[in-house]
C-alpha positions as CSV (number, residue, x, y, z in Angstrom):
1,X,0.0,0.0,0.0
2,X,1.3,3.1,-1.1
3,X,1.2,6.4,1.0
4,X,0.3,9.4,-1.5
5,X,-0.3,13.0,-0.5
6,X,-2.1,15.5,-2.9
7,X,-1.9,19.5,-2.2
8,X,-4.6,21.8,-3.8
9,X,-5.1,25.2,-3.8
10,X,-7.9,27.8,-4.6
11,X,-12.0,26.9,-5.0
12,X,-13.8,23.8,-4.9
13,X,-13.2,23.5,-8.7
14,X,-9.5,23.1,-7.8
15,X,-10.5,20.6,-4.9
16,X,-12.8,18.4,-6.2
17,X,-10.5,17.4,-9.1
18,X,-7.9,15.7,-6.1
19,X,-11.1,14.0,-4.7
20,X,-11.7,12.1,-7.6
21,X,-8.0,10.8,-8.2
22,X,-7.9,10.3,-4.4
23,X,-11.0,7.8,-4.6
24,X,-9.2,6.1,-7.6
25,X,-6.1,5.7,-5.5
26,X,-8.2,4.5,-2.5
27,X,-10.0,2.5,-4.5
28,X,-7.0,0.2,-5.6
29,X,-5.5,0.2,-1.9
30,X,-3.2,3.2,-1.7
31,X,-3.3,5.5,1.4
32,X,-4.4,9.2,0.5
33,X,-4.4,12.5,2.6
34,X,-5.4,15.8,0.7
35,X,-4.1,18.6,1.7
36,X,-5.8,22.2,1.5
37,X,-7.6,25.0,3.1
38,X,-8.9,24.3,6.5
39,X,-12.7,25.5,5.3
40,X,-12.8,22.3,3.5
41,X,-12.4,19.9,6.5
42,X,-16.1,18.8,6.4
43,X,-16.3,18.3,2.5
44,X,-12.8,15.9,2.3
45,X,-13.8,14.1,5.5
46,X,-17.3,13.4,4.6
47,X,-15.9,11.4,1.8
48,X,-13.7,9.6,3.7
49,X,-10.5,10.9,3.1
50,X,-7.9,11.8,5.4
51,X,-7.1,15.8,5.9
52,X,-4.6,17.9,6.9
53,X,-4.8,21.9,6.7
54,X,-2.7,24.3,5.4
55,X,-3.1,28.1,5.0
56,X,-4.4,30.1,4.2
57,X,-7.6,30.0,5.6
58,X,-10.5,32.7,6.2
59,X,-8.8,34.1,9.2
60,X,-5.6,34.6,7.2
61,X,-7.3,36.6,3.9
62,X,-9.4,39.2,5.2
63,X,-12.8,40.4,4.4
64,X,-14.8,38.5,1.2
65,X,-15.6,41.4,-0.3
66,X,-12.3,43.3,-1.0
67,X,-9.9,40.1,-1.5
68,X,-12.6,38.3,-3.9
69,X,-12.7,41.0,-6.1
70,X,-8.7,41.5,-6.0
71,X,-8.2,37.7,-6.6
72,X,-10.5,37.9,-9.6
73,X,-9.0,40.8,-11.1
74,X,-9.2,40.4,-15.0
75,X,-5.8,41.4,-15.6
76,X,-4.2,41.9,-11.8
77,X,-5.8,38.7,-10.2
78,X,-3.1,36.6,-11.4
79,X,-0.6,38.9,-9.5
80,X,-2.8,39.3,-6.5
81,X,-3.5,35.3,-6.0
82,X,0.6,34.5,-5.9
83,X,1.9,37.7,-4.4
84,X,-0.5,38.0,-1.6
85,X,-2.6,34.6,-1.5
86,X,-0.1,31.8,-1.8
87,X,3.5,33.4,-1.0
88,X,3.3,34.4,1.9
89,X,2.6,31.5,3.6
90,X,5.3,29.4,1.9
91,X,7.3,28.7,4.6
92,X,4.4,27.7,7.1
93,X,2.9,25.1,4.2
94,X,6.4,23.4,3.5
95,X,6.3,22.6,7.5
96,X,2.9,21.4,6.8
97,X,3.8,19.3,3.9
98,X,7.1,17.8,5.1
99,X,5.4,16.5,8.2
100,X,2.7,15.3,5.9
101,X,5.4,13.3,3.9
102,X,6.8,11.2,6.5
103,X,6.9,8.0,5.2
104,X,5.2,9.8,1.8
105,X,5.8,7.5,-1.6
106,X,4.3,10.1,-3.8
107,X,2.8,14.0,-3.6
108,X,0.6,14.7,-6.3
109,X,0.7,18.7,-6.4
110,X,-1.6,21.8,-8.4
111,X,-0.3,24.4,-10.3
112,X,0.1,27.0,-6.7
113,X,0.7,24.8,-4.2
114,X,4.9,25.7,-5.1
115,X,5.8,24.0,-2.2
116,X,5.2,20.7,-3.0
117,X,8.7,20.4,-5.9
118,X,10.7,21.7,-3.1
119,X,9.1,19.5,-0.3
120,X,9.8,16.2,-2.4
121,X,13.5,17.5,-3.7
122,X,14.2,17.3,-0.2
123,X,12.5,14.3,1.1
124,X,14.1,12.6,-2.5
125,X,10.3,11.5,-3.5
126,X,8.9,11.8,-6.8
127,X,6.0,14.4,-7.8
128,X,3.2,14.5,-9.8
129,X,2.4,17.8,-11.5
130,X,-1.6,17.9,-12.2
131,X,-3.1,20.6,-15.2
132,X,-6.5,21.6,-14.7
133,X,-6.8,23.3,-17.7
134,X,-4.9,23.6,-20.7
135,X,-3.7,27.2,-20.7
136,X,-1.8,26.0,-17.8
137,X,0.6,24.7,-20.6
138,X,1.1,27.8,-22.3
139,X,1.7,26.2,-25.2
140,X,3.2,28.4,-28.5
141,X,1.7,26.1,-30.9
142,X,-2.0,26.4,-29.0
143,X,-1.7,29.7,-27.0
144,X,-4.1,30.6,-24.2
145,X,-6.6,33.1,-24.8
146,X,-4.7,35.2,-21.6
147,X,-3.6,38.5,-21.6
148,X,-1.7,39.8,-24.6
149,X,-1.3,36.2,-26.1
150,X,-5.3,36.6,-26.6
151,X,-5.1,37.7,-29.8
152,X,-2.8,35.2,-31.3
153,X,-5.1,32.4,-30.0
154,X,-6.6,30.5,-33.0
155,X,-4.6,32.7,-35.5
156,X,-2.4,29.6,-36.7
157,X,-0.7,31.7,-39.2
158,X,1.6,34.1,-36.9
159,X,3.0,30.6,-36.0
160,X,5.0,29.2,-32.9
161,X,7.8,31.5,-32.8
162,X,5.8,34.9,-32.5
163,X,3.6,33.1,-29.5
164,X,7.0,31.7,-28.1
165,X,8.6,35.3,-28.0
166,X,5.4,36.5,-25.9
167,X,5.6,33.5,-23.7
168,X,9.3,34.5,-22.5
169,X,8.8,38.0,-22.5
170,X,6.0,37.5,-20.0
171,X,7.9,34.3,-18.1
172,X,10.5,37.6,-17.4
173,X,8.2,40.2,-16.1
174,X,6.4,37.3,-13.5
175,X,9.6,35.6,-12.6
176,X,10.4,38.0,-9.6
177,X,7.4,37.6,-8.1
178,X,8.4,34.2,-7.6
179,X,11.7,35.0,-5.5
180,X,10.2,33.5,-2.2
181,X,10.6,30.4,-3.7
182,X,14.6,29.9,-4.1
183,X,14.6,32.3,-0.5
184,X,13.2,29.0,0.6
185,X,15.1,26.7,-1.2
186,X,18.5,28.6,0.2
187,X,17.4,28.2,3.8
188,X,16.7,24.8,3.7
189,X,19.6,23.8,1.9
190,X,18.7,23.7,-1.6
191,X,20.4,25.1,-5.3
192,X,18.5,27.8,-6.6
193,X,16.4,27.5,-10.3
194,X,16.0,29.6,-12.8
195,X,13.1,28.4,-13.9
196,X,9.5,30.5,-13.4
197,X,7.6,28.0,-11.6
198,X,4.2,29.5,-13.1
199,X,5.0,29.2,-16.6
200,X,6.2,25.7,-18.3
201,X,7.4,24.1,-14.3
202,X,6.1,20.7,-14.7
203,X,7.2,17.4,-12.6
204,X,9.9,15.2,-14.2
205,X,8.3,12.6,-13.4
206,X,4.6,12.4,-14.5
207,X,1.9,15.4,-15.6
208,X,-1.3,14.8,-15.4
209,X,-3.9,16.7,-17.9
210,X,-7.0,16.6,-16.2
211,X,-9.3,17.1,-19.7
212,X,-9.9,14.9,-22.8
213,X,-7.6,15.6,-25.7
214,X,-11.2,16.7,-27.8
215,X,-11.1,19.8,-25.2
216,X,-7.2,20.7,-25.7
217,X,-5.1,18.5,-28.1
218,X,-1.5,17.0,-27.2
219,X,1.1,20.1,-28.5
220,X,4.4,19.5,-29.4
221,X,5.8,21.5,-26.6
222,X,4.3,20.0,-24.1
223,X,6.5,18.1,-21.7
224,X,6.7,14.3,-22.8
225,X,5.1,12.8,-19.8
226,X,2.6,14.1,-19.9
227,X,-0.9,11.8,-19.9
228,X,-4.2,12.9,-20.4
229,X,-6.7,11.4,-18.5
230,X,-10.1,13.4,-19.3
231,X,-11.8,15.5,-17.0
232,X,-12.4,14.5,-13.1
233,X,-16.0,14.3,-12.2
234,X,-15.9,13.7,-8.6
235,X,-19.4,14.2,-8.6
236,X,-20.8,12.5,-11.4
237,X,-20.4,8.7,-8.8
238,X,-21.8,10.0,-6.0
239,X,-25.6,10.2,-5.0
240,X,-26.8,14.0,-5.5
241,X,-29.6,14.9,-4.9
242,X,-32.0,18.0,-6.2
243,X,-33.6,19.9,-3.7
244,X,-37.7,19.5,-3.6
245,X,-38.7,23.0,-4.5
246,X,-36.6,22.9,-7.6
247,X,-37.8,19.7,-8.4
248,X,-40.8,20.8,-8.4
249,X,-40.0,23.8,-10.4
250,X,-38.6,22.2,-13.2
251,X,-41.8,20.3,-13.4
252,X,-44.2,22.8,-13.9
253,X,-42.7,23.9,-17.1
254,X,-40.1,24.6,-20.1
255,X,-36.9,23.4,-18.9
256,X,-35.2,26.8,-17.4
257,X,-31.8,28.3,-18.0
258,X,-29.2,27.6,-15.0
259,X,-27.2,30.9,-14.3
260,X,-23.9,30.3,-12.3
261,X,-20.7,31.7,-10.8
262,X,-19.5,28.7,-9.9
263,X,-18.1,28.3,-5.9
264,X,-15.2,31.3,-6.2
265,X,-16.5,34.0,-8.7
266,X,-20.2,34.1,-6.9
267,X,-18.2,35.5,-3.8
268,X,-17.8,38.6,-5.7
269,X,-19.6,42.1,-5.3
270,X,-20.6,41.9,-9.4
271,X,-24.1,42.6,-11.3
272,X,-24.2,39.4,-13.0
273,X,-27.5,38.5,-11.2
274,X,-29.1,41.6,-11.4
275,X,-28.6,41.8,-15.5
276,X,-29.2,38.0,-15.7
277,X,-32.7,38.7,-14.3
278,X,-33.3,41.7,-16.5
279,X,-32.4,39.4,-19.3
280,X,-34.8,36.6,-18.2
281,X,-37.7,38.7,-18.3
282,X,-37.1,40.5,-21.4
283,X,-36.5,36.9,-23.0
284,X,-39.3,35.3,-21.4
285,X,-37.4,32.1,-20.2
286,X,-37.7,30.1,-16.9
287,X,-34.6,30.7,-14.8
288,X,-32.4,28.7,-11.7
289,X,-30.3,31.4,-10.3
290,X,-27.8,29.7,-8.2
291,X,-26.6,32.6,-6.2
292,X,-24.3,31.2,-2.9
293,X,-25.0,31.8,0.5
294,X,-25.0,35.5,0.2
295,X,-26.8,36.8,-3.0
296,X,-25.2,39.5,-4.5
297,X,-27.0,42.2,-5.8
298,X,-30.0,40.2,-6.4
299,X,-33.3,42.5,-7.3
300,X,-35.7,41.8,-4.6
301,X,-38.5,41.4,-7.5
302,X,-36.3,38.3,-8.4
303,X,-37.4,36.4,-5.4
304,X,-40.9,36.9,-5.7
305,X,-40.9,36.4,-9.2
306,X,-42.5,32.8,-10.4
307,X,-40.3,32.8,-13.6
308,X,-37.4,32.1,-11.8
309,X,-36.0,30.2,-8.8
310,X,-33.2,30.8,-6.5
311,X,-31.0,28.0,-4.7
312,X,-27.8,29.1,-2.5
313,X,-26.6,25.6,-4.5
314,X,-28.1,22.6,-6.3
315,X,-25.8,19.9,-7.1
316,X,-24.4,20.5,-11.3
317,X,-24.5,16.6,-12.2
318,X,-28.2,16.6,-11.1
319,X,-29.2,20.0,-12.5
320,X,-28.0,20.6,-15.6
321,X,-28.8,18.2,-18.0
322,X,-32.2,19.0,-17.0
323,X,-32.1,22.1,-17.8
324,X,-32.0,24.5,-21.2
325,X,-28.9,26.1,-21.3
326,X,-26.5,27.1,-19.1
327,X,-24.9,30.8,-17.9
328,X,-21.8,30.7,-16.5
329,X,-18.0,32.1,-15.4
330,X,-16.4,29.5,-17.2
331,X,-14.1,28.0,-14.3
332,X,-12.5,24.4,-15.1
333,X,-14.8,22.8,-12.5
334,X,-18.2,24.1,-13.9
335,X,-16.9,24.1,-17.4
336,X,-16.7,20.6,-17.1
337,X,-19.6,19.5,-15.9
338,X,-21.7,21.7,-18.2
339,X,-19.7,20.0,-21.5
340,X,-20.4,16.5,-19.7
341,X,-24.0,17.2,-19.5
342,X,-25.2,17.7,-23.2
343,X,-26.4,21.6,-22.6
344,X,-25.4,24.7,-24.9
345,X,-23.8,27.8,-22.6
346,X,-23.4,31.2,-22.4
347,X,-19.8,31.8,-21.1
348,X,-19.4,34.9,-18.8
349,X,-15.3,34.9,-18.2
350,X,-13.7,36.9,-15.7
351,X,-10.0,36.5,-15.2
352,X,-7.7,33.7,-14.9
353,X,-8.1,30.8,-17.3
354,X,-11.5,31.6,-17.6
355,X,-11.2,33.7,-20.9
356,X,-9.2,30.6,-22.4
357,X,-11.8,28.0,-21.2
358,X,-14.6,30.1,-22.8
359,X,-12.9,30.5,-26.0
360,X,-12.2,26.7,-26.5
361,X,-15.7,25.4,-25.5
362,X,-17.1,28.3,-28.3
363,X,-14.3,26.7,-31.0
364,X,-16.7,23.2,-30.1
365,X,-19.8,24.9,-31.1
366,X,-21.1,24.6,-28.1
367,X,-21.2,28.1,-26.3
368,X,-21.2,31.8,-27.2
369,X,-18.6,34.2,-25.1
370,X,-19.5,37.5,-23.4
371,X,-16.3,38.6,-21.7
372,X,-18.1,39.7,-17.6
373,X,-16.5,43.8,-18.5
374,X,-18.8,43.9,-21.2
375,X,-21.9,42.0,-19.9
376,X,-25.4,44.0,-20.0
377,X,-28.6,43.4,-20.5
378,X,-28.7,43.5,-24.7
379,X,-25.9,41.3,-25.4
380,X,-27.2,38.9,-22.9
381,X,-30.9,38.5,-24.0
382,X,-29.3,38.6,-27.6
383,X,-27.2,35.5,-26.4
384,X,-30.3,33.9,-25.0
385,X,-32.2,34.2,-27.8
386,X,-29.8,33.1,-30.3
387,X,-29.1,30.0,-28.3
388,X,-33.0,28.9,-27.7
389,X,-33.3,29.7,-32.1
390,X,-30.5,27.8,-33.3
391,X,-30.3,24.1,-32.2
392,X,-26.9,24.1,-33.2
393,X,-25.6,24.6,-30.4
394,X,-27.2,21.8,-28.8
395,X,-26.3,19.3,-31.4
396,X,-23.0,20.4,-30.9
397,X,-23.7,20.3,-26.9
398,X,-24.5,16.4,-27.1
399,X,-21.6,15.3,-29.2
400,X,-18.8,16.4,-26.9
401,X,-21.1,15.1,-24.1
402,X,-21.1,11.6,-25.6
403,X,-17.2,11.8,-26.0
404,X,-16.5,12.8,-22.0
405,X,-18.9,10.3,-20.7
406,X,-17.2,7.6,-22.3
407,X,-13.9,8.6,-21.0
408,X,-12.2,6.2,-18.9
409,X,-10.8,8.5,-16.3
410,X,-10.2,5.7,-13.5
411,X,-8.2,3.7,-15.9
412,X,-6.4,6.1,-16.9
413,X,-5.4,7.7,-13.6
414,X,-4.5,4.0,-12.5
415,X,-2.0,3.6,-15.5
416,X,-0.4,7.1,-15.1
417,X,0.6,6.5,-11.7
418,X,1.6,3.0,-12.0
419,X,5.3,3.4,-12.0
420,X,5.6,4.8,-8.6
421,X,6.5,2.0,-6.3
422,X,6.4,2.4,-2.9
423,X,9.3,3.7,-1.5
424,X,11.3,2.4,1.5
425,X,12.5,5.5,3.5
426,X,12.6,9.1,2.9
427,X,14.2,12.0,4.6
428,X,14.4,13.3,7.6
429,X,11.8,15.8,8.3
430,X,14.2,19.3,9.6
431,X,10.8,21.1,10.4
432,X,10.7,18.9,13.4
């Protein structure tokens, strides 16, 4: 039995990706703790798994209001998320993690938990780097739609070169954000890297692509070992449930249009809601507004209103492929599950990979992109409208869905991580 540790950072989208691989591992015998925030105690241990904390947590970030909307900066979030979010705490998680590893065979690691390469340098155990999302990769031959490499995305005919330029020019402006990272490294006893452990820093040993190649294609710059193993539904096995008064609302008529901001951006002071249900009446649909545990800037008419129903949360796998459509912020997590359930979309992106996300599922066909800074209520009920007309997007909705459901992710995930052998003894841990 093998002992393996996986590190996560960020939203439940960035959690319940490590859930499903952990239940794979369980499931053939190996030992699994996940490591993350402390506010998801509840959710890892109701499934069973073991749990160990690591910052930061709510105490550490501040106030909801002023870091969500900093995090989720459309050009600054980035900055905001490693500078302020993950940095500072370096030192405290690598404690965290090396007690973690005692006796550790294998620490499967996300793109900001930085800790982890340096944690298994030093105990000598291997690492698994995980992708969640393809502009993760940053590839030149299939750049991200992110920042100024936007406008070279899906413009084939600048070529690699032009897109590989950009890519270094902007792995020099981020590296010295990174410089806690070889502060650490020095104190503990390790060389210094040059590498920018944001852009292109991927495990020797294995990566792990967390999407189907219909979703991203392999590049030739990719690093070679990596395996694609399609997306992780940790949802789509377990028993999920719809609440009864939406149950009853999607009974009594025309299958409604699910608007979301997934578990992060819906944390946000924003005016999604309040344009979504301008947009709802003008275009005469049914509506699921799914709106957290604090609505934000919900119109009070909206909860009176019989056209539409509000939910803090209703479990995705259960909801939408009943529903019409979906509206959303284009995160990996709820990306995902709207692709695997057969339903055209209206993508909504914010910041981070979110632009890139939206841009691929609209290349399927199956989604039409209204970047959130220039949402209102005209291009959305124009949106709506052209979605409920042209069954195209459906069609194309229920192809892709077809191809993810028949993904073999557990097989996959099994063979990728075959090679690591449990390993005898490790080293010491200095934090103790």
């Amino acid at each position: 039995m093998r002992k393996i540790v996986l590190a996560t950072f960020g939203s439940l989208g960035d959690l319940h990706p490590y859930m499903a691989i952990a239940r794979v591992l369980r499931n053939q015998g190996d030992q699994v703790t996940i490591v993350t925030h402390p506010h998801y105690r509840a959710v890892v241990e109701m499934a069973g798994f073991s749990f160990i904390s690591m910052r930061p947590g709510p105490e550490d970030v501040g106030p909801e209001e002023v870091w969500t909307k900093k995090a989720n900066h459309s050009t600054r979030g980035t900055e905001f998320v490693v500078r302020n979010l993950v940095l500072p705490y370096l030192s405290d998680n690598y404690c965290v993690l090396m007690e973690a590893t005692e006796g550790c065979d294998l620490i499967i690691s996300h793109l900001l938990t930085f800790v982890v390469p340096v944690v298994a340098e030093k105990r000598g155990i291997p690492w698994v780097s995980c992708v969640l999302q393809p502009s993760v990769f940053f590839s030149a031959y299939d750049p991200p739609s992110l920042g100024p490499l936007s406008f070279f995305s899906g413009r084939k005919f600048f070529g690699p070169s032009v897109s590989r330029f950009i890519l270094k020019r902007i792995a020099r402006a981020t590296r010295n954000w990174l410089s806690p990272i070889n502060s650490l490294r020095t104190e503990i006893g390790l060389p210094v890297i040059s590498e920018n452990q944001l852009i292109r820093y991927f495990s020797p040993h294995r990566t792990l692509a967390l999407f189907p190649k219909p979703f991203a294609s392999p590049q030739p710059d990719w690093p070679e070992n990596v395996r694609q193993v399609g997306f992780p539904f940790f949802g789509k096995e377990e028993k999920h449930r719809l609440s009864e008064p939406i149950l009853k609302f999607l009974a009594n008529g025309p299958a409604p249009f699910v608007f979301t901001l997934g578990s992060a951006i819906v944390q946000m002071e924003t005016d999604f809601f309040k344009i979504a249900f301008e947009a709802v009446k003008k275009s005469g649909i049914r509506a699921v507004f799914l709106v957290g545990k604090e609505a934000k800037n919900l119109p009070a008419e909206a909860s009176v209103d019989l056209q539409v129903f509000i939910s803090e949360y209703e479990p995705f796998p259960a909801l939408f492929p009943l529903c019409q459509a979906i509206v959303h912020q284009c995160g990996i997590g709820t990306t995902s599950q709207a692709l695997s359930s057969g339903k055209p979309q209206i993508l909504i992106p914010f910041a981070h990979d979110q632009p890139d996300n939206a841009n691929r599922v609209k290349k399927l066909g199956i989604g039409l992109v209204i970047p959130a800074q220039r949402l209102n209520i005209r291009r959305l009920s124009s949106a709506i409208q052209e979605i409920t007309e042209n069954k195209f997007y459906l069609h194309k909705a229920e192809i892709f869905s077809r191809l993810v459901i028949t993904d073999s992710f557990s097989t996959r995930i099994v063979e990728a991580l075959d090679k690591f052998a449990k390993i005898e003894n490790s080293a010491p841990d200095p934090c103790s």
